[in-house]
N, C-alpha and C positions, 0 to 999 in steps of 0.2 A: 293927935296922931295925924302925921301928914300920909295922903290919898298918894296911894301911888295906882299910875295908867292900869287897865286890865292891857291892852296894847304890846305893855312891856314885859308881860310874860311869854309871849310869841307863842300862844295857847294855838294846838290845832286840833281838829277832831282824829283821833286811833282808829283811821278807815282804813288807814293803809299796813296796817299793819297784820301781816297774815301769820302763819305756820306753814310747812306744809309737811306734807305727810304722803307717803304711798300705801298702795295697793298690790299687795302682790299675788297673784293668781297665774297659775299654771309656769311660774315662769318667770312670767313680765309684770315686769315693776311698774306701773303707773302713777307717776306724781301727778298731786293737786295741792293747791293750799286752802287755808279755811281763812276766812276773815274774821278777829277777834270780836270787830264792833261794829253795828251797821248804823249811820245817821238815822236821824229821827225822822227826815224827811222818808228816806226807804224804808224805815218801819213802818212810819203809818201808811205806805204803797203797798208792803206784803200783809198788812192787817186789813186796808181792805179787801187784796185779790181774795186772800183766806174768807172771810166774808159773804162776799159774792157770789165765789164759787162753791159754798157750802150752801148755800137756800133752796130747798127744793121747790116743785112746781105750788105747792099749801102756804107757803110762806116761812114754812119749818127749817130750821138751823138743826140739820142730821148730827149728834157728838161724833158721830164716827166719820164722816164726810171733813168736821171740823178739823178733825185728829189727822185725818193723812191730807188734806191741802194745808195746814199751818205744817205740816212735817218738811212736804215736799218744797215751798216755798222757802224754808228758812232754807233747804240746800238748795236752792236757787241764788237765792241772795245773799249765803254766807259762801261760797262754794266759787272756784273758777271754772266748774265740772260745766261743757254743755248738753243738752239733750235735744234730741231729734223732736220734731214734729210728732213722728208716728211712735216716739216714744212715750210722750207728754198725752197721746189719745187714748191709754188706758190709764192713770191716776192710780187704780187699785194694785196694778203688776206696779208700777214704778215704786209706789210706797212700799211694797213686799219687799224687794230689792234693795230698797235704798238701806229698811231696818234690816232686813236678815244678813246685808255683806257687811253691817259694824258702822255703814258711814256716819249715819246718822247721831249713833252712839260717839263717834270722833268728834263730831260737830258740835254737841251739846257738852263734850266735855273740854272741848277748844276754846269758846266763846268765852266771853267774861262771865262769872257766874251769875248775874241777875237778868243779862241778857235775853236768853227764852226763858226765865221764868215772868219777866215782865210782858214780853211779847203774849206769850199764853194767856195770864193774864187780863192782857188789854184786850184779845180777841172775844176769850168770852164775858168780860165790861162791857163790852161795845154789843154782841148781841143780847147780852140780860135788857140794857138799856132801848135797846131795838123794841122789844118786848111789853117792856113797859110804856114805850112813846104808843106804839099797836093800842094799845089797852087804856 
């Protein structure tokens, strides 16, 4: 069997390939698009912020700290949507918001399907493993 180049497929990563989708409230239609796939190098960037930002001051990995910075993060990274500073200073309103207006729910249904099941996943892999290096 003759080898043929990987080259010659002009393989490229599915980053750019979005949806997009609006928002309509009161009125006004606001589009955004969602990104189907995120590189592996920005996965493991939003698996660690997720990470990070979930450890409290004991060393403890909060589930529910886990739950809404792996939420918020993924529309970050899957998302064109920006956020303010002084909106990003409460985590617990943003996450309310982002699930109670459906975005969230577009987002996880937009992506490819193993996409945040893998991410999720890997998030808490990585802290079981934390756990047991601790130990």
């Amino acid at each position: 069997m003759a080898k043929v180049p990987f080259s010659k497929l002009q393989a490229c990563v599915d980053g750019c390939s979005c949806q997009t989708y609006f928002y309509n409230k009161a009125g006004e239609k606001v589009y955004y698009e969602i990104q189907h796939y995120l590189p592996m190098k920005e996965k493991i960037e939003l698996i660690n912020r997720v990470i990070n930002q979930s450890i409290d001051d004991n060393g403890f990995y909060n589930p529910i700290r886990v739950k809404i910075y792996l939420t918020l993060e993924i529309v970050y990274a899957y998302t064109n949507l920006s956020f303010t500073d002084k909106m990003k200073e409460d985590p617990f309103k943003l996450y309310d918001l982002v699930v109670s207006t459906g975005l969230f729910h577009d987002i996880i249904t937009s992506i490819e399907d193993h996409e945040y099941a893998t991410i999720r996943e890997d998030v808490y892999s990585t802290i079981e493993n934390i756990y047991k290096y601790r130990n």
